[in-house]
Structures are given as structure tokens and as C-alpha cells.
N, C-alpha and C positions, 0 to 999 in steps of 0.2 A: 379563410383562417389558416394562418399556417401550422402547419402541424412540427412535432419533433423532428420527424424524419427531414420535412424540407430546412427544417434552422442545420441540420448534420449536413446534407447535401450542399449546402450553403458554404461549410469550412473543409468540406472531405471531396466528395464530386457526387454528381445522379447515379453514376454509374457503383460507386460502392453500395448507395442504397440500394441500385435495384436488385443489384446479389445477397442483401441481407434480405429483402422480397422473397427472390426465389429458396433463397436457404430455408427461409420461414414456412413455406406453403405448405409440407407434409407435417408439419408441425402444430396445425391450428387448429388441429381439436384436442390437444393434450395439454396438461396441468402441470406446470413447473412449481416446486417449492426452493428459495433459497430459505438456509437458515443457520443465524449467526448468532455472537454473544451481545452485543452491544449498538443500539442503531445511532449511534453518534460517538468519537473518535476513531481515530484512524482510519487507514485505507481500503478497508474491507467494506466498511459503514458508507464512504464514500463512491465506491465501484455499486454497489447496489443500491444508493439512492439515486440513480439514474439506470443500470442495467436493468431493472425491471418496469420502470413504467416505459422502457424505451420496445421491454421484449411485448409488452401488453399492447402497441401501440401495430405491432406488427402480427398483431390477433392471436399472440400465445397469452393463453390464461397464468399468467404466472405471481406468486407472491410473497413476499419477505415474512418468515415469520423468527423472531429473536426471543433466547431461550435466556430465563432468569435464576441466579441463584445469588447465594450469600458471600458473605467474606472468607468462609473456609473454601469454599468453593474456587471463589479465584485468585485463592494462595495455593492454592492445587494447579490449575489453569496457568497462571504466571511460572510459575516451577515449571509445568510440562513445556512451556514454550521456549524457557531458557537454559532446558535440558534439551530439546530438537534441537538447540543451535548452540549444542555441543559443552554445554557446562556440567560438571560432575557434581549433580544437584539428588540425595535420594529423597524421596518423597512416600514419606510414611502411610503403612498400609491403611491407618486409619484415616489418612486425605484421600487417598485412592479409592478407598470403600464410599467416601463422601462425594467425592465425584462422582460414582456410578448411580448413587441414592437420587443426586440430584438430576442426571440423566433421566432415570425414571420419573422422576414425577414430572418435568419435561415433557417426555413422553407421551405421559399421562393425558396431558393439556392438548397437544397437538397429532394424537395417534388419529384421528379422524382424517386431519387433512393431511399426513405424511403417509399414510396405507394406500392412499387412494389417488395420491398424486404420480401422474406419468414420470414424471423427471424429480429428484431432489438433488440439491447442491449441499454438503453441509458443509460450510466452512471452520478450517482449522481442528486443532482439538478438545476444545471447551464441550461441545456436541455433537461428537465424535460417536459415544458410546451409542444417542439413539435410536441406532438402527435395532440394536441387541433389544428394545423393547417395542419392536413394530415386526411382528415376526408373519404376521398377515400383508405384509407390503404387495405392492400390484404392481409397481415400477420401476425404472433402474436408479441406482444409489451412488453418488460421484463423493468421493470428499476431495476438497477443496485445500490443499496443506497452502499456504500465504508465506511459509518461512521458512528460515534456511534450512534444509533436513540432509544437510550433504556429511553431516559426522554427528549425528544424535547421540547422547547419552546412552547405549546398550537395554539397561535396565527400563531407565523411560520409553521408548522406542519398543520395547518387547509389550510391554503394558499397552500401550495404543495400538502397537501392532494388529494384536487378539480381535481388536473390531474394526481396524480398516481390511482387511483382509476379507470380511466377508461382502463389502462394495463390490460395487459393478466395475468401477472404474476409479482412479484417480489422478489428478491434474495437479502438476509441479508446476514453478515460476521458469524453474532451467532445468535442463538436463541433466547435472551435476546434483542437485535436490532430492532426484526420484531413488526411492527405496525400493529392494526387490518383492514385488505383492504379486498374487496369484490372479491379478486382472489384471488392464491394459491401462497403461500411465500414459496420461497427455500430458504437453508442454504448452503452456499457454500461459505468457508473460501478464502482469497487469496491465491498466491503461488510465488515462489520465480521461475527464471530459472536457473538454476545450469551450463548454457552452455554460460550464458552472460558473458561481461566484470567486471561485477560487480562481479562473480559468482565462473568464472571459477579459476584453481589453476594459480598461481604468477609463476616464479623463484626469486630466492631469490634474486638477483641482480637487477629487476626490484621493490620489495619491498624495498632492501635498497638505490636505488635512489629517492623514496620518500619519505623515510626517514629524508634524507642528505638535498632533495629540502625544505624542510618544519623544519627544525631545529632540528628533534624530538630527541634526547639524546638516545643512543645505551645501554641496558642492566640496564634502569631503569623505575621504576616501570612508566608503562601507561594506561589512561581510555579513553576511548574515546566514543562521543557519536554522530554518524553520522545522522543528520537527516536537514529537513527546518528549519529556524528561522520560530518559529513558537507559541505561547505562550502555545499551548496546549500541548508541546512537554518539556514544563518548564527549558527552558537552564540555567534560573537565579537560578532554586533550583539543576542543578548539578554543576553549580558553587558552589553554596552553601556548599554542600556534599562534593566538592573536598575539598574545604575548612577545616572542618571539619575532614576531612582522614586527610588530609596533616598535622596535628599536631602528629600524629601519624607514617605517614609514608612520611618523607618531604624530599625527593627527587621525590615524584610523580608528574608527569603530565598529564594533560586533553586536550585532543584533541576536540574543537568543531568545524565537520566541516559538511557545505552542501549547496545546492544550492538556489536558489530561482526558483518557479512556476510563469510564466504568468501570474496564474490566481487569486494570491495571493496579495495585493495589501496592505498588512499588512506585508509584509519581512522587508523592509528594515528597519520600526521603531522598529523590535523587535531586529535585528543585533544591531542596534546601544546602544538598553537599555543592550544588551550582552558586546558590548565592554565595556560599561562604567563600569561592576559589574567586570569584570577580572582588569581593572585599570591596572596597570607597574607589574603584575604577566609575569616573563620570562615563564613560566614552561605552563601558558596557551596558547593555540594556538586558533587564531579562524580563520576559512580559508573559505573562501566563494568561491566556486567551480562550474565551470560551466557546463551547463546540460550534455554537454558529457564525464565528468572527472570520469565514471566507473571504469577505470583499480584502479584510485586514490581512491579511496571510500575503493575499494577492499583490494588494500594494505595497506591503513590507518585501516581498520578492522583487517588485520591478525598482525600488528604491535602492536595492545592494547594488553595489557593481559587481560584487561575487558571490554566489551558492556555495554555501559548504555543508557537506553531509559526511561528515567522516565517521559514520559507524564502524562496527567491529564488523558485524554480523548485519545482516539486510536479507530479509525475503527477496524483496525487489527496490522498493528506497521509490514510493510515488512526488516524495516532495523535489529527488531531484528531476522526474519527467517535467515536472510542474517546474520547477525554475528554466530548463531549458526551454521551455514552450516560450516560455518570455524572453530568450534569447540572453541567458546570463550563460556565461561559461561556470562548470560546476566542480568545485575541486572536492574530489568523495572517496570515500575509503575504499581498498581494492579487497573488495568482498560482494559476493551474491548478486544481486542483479545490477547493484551498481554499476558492474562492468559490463554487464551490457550496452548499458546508457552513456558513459564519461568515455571517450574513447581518446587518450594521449593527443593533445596538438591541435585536438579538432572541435571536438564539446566538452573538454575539461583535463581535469589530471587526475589519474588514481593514485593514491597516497598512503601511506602505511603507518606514518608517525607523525605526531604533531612539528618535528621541525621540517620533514617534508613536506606539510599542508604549507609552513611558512616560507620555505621556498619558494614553494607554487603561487603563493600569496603576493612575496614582491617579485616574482618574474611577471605577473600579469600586470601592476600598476605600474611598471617598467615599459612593459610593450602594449600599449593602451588600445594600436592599430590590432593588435594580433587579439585582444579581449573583444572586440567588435567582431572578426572576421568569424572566430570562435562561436559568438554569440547565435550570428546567422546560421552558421550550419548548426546549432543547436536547435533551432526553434523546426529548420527542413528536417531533421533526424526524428522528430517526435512525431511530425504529422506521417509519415510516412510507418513508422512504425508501432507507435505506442497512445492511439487515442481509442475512443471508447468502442468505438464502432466497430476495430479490428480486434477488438477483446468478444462481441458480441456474434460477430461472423465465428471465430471460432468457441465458441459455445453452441454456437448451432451445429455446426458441424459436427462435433460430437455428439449431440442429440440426435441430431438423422446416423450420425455411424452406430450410434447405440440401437436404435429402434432397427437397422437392416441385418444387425448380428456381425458388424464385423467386416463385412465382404470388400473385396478386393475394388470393386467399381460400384459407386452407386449413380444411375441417372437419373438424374432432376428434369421433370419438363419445362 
């Protein structure tokens, strides 16, 4: 029977696995907890629906548990995140009093298994404040920040501050993210799974029934940009940019398609400001897709000839790992992790403004050779740095550097 680990070694090499092996072995009597707001949108939802049966597979006890609250709740939540990436947002002491309320009872539900567990992960700051009610903890405490924190709102930032500061540790996307705390900040970018639905290869018959489902015109020019309705993701400026292209190349089509998060309580106003800027354009599509529509994601990606992710702001931006994996050239906003991934000439263009996106737009269906050549060092760039498995190696890593204190050399037998 094959297991996880051989289907990895299968797209990575034996030899990664067997160092996620040995990274694991002082590891496999202790108790990981991750814990998040939401086990379905976005990329947070997606890294842990495989980073933990992948860590259990490798004989660490480990387990996702996801914290619930109401609408005030993550009108608070939404505010705190779009205050970390830098919006001059105040957030009233009665939502912040309601956020720590709801932290507690949180708390309350899962104090059993968060006292007692070896390692917790918390991600982001929706349940952030948990620790402040687990005061009998037995383990070390990582939080987890996913988003850009490189010019936080002052005010907001001071408020979260008070309880990341008393972590063990915490782990940025980039170096430029990390805020000055009184523990030891790791860098550890996200990663894509290349074995998901989202990930894995098509048949072409399965691709062109999503095709045919969704209206999209066979053998003309397409963009597409998969992500949330989301403002930070700016869908109105690749309207805009399509716009812009299409005077140039006017048989083009824009695909915007993606879901809505839980925990997001700002989707459906920004869908709606999207429908209204496409107006009776046949040629755009806007398709709002529900949290299990992977295989769709996937084939609407290998369908574009181009990825666009022009956010403002980006933690890290996994949809464009994901279109490069499929060998699209990705033209993304020059923000946060983006620029890690899109690198000038080579796997995309980083762009600033929607008539830069349309630049980059008709320079590529102009140099068709150079979208291809693009494409391929796209899909080598990802394996190499950004799949699950180098996300999980360094998670361990800090798990053994946490349990030795620190020290300057640790040996692994």
C-alpha cells in the first residue's frame, strides 16, 4: 500500500523524505496542536489539510483543532488583519473586549488539549489571545502571523502585541514581516501541495468540461485571476488592466473566479462592487465557487494562458505558487511574498498598476516563445522551493530547535 510519504517521494526525491524521517524521530512522543479560525477557505485551511495528516504519518501526534465565534467577532478579526497590512482602521474597545470574550470561551472548549500539548501552532490573529487563558500550559507556544505585518497599524499592533509577546516563538512568511518580540522569529515561507486536487495534473477532458461548464471560448486569448473577493487582492484594478489589454488584444478574456472564507465577512460587498465594474462585458466571467471546487480552480488555472494576482498587500499569495506549479507565467503585484515567487523575465512580472499589468498583458501574447520558456522555469522554481514538504522540514526544525533551548548545534542520529 502506498503511503503519503511514498506518493511525496514520488514528485520530490527518497532522499527529502528521509530527512523529514530523521527531523521526525526526537519528535515522536510529543503532541502538536495546530489551531485556526476556519477549516475551509483560504490558504491557512489548505497548508493544514495536509500538513498534519502528513506530520501524523511521520508518527507525531498531531491535530488541527478550529476556534468558533460570531459576526462581531470577525468584524473584529477582519479589521485586525487589515490593520496588520497597514490600514488606518480603529477598532472599538467594545469589539476588542468581544474578541478576548470570545477567546475565552475558546479556551474554555479546548484548554484540555492546548495545556497538555508539546507544541501549538496558533495561526494568525483571530486566536491569538488563547494562550492568555491556558496559563497551566506544559509546551512551547509559536504563533503563526500568514500576513503582511511589515507596517501594521500602531494601535492594532500594540493590542496583539500584549499576547504575542508572551510565545515561545514566532514565524513570519519574510523577513521584512517580522515585528520586534521578546522570542526568537522564524522565516518560513508557505507552500503549495502538488498531490491535492488543486495541484495535481488534469486530463484534458476533465479540463475541457470546465471549460464548456463555464462558457470560456476554446483557443482565445485568456487571463484569469483565482483568488477571494477580497479588496486587497484588487479585482477592480484587473478589471481595469483587462480593460486596457483588450483594446489591444480584443478577443481576450478574464476569468475571476474564487470562493468565500467563513471568516471573512467583507466577501460578499466586494463581489458585488466586481459585478458592477464587469457590467454586460460577455468576455468576463465572475464565478463564485465553493470551498470544495479544487479540481475547478485547477483546471480554470491550466485553462489561462496568464495568472494574475495583483494584490495590494499579500502575506504570501499561494494562488500564484499554484499557477506556477502549472507552468503559467504570473503577472502579481510587487508586494509580500509575491516577490518572492514572480521574479522579472523569468516566472512573471511584478506590477504596480493596472496599466502595468496591461503592459505585461500584451508583451506576453506578443512573445508567445518567451510565455512558454517563462512557464517552464515557473513550474522548476516551485518544486525546488515552495512545496509542502519544504514547509514541513522546516516546522520540524523548529520543533527540535525549540525542545534543545536554542543551541548553537544540534545532532541528530
Amino acid at each position: 500500500m502506498t503511503t503519503m510519504l511514498d506518493s511525496y517521494a514520488a514528485v520530490t526525491s527518497k532522499d527529502v523524505i528521509r530527512h523529514l524521517q530523521q527531523l521526525a524521530e526526537p519528535l515522536k512522543d510529543k503532541t502538536v496542536v495546530h489551531v485556526n479560525s476556519t477549516r475551509f477557505g483560504g490558504g491557512v485551511a489548505e497548508i493544514l489539510d495536509k500538513l498534519v495528516p502528513l506530520s501524523r504519518e511521520l508518527g507525531i501526534d498531531t491535530r488541527w483543532e478550529v476556534i468558533t465565534g460570531d459576526s462581531e467577532f470577525y468584524q473584529c478579526t477582519k479589521s485586525m488583519h487589515n490593520a496588520i497590512q497597514g490600514n488606518r482602521i480603529a477598532i472599538s474597545d467594545k469589539l476588542l473586549a468581544h474578541f478576548q470574550e470570545v477567546n475565552e470561551q475558546n479556551a474554555n472548549q479546548l484548554r484540555a488539549i492546548l495545556e497538555e500539548a508539546d507544541f501549538v501552532f496558533i495561526h494568525d490573529p483571530q486566536p491569538v489571545a488563547l494562550l492568555k487563558y491556558c496559563s497551566n500550559r506544559k509546551g512551547k507556544w509559536i504563533w503563526r502571523c500568514h500576513i503582511d505585518a511589515s507596517h501594521p497599524h500602531r494601535g492594532t499592533w500594540r493590542f496583539i502585541h500584549r499576547f504575542v509577546r508572551e510565545y515561545d516563538a514566532s514565524i513570519f512568511s519574510l523577513p521584512q514581516f517580522v515585528q520586534m518580540l521578546p522570542h526568537p522569529a522564524y522565516i518560513i515561507p508557505p507552500s503549495i501541495d502538488p498531490l491535492s486536487d488543486k495541484n495535481i495534473d488534469l486530463t484534458q477532458n476533465e479540463i475541457e468540461e470546465v471549460r464548456m461548464r463555464f462558457g470560456i471560448e476554446s483557443d482565445t486569448p485568456m487571463i484569469a485571476q483565482i483568488s477571494r473577493f477580497d479588496r486587497f487582492k484588487d479585482p477592480l484594478g484587473v478589471i481595469e488592466a483587462y480593460k486596457l489589454a483588450k483594446q489591444f488584444i480584443p478577443t481576450l478574456q478574464l476569468v475571476l473566479a474564487g470562493g468565500e472564507a467563513t471568516d471573512d465577512p467583507e466577501g460578499e460587498a466586494v463581489l458585488n462592487e466586481v459585478r458592477f465594474a464587469a457590467g454586460d462585458d460577455p468576455n468576463i466571467k465572475i464565478l463564485l465557487l465553493p470551498p470544495d471546487a479544487h479540481r475547478t480552480i485547477n483546471a480554470l488555472q491550466r485553462l489561462a494562458d496568464i495568472v494574475v494576482q495583483k494584490s495590494t498587500k499579500e502575506g504570501f499569495g499561494l494562488t500564484v505558487t499554484e499557477a506556477l506549479w502549472k507552468g503559467k507565467p504570473v503577472i502579481g503585484g510587487d508586494t509580500g511574498g509575491i516577490r518572492l515567487q514572480v521574479i522579472n523575465f523569468h516566472t512573471g512580472f511584478l506590477v504596480n498598476t493596472p496599466e502595468g499589468a496591461a503592459l505585461r498583458i500584451r508583451y506576453l501574447f506578443k512573445q508567445t516563445q518567451k510565455m512558454q520558456e517563462m512557464g517552464a522555469k515557473a513550474k522548476d522554481f516551485v518544486r525546488e522551493n515552495f512545496l509542502l514538504t519544504r514547509q514541513l522540514r522546516e516546522h520540524l526544525t523548529l520543533m527540535v530547535s525549540l525542545q534543545h533551548g536554542g543551541v548553537d548545534r544540534i545532532e541528530l542520529s
